[in-house]
N, C-alpha and C positions, 0 to 999 in steps of 0.2 A: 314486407320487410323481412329480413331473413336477421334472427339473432342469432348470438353464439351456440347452441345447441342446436340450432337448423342446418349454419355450416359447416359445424363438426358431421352432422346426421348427413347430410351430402354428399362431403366428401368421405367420409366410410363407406357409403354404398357405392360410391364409384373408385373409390380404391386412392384417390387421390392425397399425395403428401407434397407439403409446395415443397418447391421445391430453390434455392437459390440461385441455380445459372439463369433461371427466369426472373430472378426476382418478385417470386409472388408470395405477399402475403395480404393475406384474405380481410377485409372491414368486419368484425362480428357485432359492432353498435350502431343499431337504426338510428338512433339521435345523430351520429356523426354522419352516417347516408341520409338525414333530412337535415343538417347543416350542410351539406356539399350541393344539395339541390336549392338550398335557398341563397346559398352567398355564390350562384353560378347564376341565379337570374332568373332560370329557366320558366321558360313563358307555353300558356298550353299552344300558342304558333309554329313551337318552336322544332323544328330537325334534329335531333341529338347526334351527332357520332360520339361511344365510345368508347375507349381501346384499351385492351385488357380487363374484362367484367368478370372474370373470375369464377364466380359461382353466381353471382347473380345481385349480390347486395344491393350495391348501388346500382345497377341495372333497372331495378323495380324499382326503388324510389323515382328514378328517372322518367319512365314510365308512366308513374302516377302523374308526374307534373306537365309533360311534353306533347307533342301531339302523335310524334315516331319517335323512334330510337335504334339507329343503327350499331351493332354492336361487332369487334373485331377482335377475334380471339384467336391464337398463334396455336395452343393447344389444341390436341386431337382430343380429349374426351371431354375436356372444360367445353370444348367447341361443340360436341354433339351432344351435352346434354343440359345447356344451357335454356334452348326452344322448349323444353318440356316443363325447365323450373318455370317458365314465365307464363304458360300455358296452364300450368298447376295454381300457381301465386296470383296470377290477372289474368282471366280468362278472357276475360270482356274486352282489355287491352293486348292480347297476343298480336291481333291482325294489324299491330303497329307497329310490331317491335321483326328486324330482320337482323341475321348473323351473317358478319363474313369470316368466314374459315380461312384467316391468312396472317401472314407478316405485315404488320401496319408498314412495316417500312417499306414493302415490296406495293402498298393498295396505293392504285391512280386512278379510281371511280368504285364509285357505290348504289348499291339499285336506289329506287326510289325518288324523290325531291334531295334539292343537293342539301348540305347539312347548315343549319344554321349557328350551331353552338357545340362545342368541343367540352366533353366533363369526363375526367376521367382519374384513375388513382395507377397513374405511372408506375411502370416495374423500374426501381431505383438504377437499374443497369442501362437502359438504353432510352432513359426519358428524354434528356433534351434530342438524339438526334430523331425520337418520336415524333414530338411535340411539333421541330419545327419542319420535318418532312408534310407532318398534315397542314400547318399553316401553309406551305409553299405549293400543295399540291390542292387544295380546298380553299380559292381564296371566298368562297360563300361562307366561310365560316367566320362568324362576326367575333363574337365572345368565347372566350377560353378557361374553365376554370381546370388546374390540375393541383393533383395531390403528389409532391416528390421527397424526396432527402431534404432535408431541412435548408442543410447545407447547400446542394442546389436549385436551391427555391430561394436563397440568398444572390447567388450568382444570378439569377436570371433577373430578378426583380432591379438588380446594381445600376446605379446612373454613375458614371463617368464622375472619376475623382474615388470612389470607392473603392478599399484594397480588395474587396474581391469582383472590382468590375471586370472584363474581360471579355473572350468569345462570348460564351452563351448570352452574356447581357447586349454587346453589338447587336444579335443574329436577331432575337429574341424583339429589341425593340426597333428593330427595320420592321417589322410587321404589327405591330401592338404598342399601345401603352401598359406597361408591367407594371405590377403591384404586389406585396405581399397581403396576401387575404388572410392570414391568421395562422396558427401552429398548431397542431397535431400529435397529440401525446402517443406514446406506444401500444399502450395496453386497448387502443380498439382494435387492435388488429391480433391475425390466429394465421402464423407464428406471430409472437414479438418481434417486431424488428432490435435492432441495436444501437438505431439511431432515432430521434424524433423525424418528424415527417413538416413540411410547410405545405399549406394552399397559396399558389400562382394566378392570380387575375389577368388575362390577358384581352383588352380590349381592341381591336382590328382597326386602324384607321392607315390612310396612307402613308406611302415610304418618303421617309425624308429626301428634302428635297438637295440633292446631291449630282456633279455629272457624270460619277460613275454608278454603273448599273450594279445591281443587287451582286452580282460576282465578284465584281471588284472589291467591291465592300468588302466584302465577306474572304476574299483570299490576303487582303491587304491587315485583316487583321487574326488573321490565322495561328500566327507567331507570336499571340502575345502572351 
C-alpha cells in the first residue's frame, strides 16, 4: 500500500503535479484502498480492469486480493512508471499485473483473460462516459465498483421518480443494478478535491426487457 508520504515521494521523483483537466487526484489512505477492495468484492478468481491507477494506490490493493489486474492509464509518465512501482511493492505479484497505455474511451480489447470486475477511482471529468463505454464494450465484466463526484454517484445510482434521475441513471441501469456503496470524504486524497466523492456498486445482469434496442433507449432519452 502506498501512504501519503509514498505518493508524495513518487511523484517528486517523477516530476508529477495532478493535474485538473485530468482530473486526477491521488488516494493517500490505505484504509480507503482496503475499503474499495472490500466493498468491490474482489475475489482471488477475479480479472480486475482498472482505469486511471495513478500512482499505483489502489492498484496494489487490487493486486493483493485478485488473481490479474489490468491497468489503463491515459498518461505518459504515470503510464511508464507504474510497472516498476508494482514490481518494487509485489514482486511476487508483478507477473499478474499488465498496463495499457491508452484513452479508456478509445480501449476495445485487453490482453489477457477478459475481465471480470471493474474497480476503479474515476477522474470526476469523464466518469460516467468511462464507466459506461467499459460496460458496453466488456460485457465479461460482472461487478463494477467506482469511486466518482458525489454528486454523480447520486445520478447514477437515481431510480425513476427521483429529481436527479435522468441520462446517466437510464444508461447506467440498462446494464446493472446501481447502488450507492457509501461516501468518501476529501481528505484521502492528495490534491483535496472540493467536492466529496461517492462509491457506485454496479451489478451486471440483463437489459430490461424492452422492444427497443439499447440505442433507442438511449437516444430517446438524451433530452432529458
Amino acid at each position: 500500500m502506498l501512504g501519503p508520504a509514498d505518493v508524495r515521494e513518487l511523484a517528486a521523483a517523477l516530476g508529477v503535479r495532478p493535474t485538473k483537466q485530468r482530473g486526477q487526484n491521488f488516494v493517500i489512505d490505505a484504509n480507503t484502498v482496503r475499503r474499495i477492495v472490500r466493498t468491490a468484492g474482489v475475489r482471488p478468481q477475479d480479472v480486475v480492469v482498472e482505469v486511471g491507477p495513478g500512482l499505483g494506490s489502489l492498484t496494489l490493493g487490487l493486486l493483493e486480493a485478485a488473481d490479474r489486474v489490468t491497468a489503463i492509464e491515459i498518461d505518459d509518465v504515470l503510464a511508464g512508471a507504474l510497472p516498476a512501482t508494482v514490481a518494487a511493492r509485489l514482486p511476487a505479484r508483478a507477473d499478474r499485473f499488465a498496463l495499457v497505455h491508452s484513452d479508456a474511451m478509445q480501449v476495445a480489447e485487453l490482453p489477457g483473460p477478459p475481465p471480470t470486475a471493474l474497480v476503479a477511482n474515476l477522474p470526476y471529468n469523464v466518469a460516467v462516459p468511462v464507466l459506461l463505454h467499459m460496460l458496453a464494450t466488456f460485457p465479461s465484466i460482472e461487478r463494477t465498483l467506482v469511486m466518482v463526484q458525489s454528486e454523480v454517484a447520486d445520478r447514477l445510482a437515481a431510480q425513476p421518480g427521483n429529481k436527479v434521475y435522468g441520462v446517466p441513471s437510464v444508461k447506467a441501469n440498462w446494464y446493472a443494478d446501481v447502488r450507492r456503496a457509501g461516501a468518501i470524504g476529501r481528505n484521502v486524497f492528495w490534491p483535496a478535491p472540493n467536492v466529496d466523492s461517492g462509491l457506485v456498486s454496479l451489478v451486471r445482469r440483463d437489459p430490461p426487457s424492452t422492444t427497443a434496442s439499447r440505442e433507442e433507449v438511449f437516444a430517446a432519452h438524451q433530452r432529458d
